[in-house]
N, C-alpha and C positions, 0 to 999 in steps of 0.2 A: 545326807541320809541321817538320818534320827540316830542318836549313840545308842536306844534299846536294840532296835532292829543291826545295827552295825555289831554289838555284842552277841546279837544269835545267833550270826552270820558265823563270828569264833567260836559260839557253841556247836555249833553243825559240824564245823571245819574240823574240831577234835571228835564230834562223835563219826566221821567218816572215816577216821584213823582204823589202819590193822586194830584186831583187839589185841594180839599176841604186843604190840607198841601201847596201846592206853594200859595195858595192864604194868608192863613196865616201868612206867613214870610213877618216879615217886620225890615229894618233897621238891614241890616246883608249883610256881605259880603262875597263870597267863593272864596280866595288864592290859586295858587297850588306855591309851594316850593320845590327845588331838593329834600333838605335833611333836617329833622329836625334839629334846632340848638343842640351844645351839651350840654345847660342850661337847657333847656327845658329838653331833656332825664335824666338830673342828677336830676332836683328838681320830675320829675313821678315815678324817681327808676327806670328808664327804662338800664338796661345795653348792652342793643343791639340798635341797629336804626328798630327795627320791630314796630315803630310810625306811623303810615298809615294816621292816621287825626289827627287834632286838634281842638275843640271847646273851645273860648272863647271867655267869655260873661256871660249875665245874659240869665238864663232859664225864661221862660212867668210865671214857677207857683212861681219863688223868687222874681216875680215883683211886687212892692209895687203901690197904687195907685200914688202917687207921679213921677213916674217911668221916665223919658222924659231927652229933652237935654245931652243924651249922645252918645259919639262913636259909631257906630256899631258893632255890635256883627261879631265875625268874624269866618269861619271857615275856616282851611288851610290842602290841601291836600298834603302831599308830595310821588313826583314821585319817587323819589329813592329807597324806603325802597318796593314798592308797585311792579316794575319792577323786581326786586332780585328774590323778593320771588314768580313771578308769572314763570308759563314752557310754557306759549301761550300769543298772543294778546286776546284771549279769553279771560282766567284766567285773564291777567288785567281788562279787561273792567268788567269784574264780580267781581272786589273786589273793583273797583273804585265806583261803583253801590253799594256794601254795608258799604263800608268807607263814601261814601254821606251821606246814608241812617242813618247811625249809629251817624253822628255829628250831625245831623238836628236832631234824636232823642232827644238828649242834649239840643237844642236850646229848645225842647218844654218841658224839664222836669226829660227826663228817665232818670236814672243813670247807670251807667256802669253794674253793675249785672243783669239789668231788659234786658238791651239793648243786652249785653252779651245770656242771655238766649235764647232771640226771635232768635239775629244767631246762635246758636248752636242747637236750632228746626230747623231751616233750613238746617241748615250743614247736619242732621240727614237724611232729609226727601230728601237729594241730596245722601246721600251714603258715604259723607266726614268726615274725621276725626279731629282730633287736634286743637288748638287756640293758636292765634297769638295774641301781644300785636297791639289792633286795634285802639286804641283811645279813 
């Protein structure tokens, strides 16, 4: 897929967000990247490239009142590992929509098992099986 159309794809995916959530996000930025680097997959334990997102940063509920003057929090989508594993431009566009969904969780708190959960009700409630290392 073309890296324009794969970025409008992340475009979409945040304008389908609650607005009460787009309105919240502040001081964060969303990357897409071919491929995750391979530091990054060695320091996760990850031993394949099936990295879909990455969030980092500070979550809002580890923020101290003190909290300001820093970097943006950042989140990176990589196209590569996301394409592989999809059989349609459908199937991308619907994992790019919950690769979004699932690092902005992050940003606000969730942690991987909570976040985990809610997509595998989903997975359920679509007929899908299996999990991928999602980010």
């Amino acid at each position: 897929m073309d890296r324009k159309v794969f970025e409008k794809l992340v475009e979409r995916s945040l304008q389908r967000l609650p607005k009460k959530f787009l309105d919240a996000l502040e001081n964060i930025g969303i990357e897409i990247e071919a491929e995750p680097p391979q530091d990054v997959l060695d320091d996760m334990g990850i031993e394949d490239d099936g990295l879909y997102g990455l969030y980092q940063g500070t979550p809002l509920t580890e923020r101290e009142w003190n909290y300001g003057n820093v970097l943006p929090d950042r989140i990176t989508i990589y196209q590569g590992p996301i394409e592989r594993d999809a059989r349609s431009d459908e199937e991308i566009e619907e994992i790019v929509l919950d690769t979004v969904v699932h690092e902005i969780g992050h940003y606000f708190g969730f942690d991987d098992e909570t976040l985990y959960n809610i997509e595998d009700e989903k997975f359920r409630r679509r007929g899908k099986e299996g999990k991928k290392e999602r980010g």
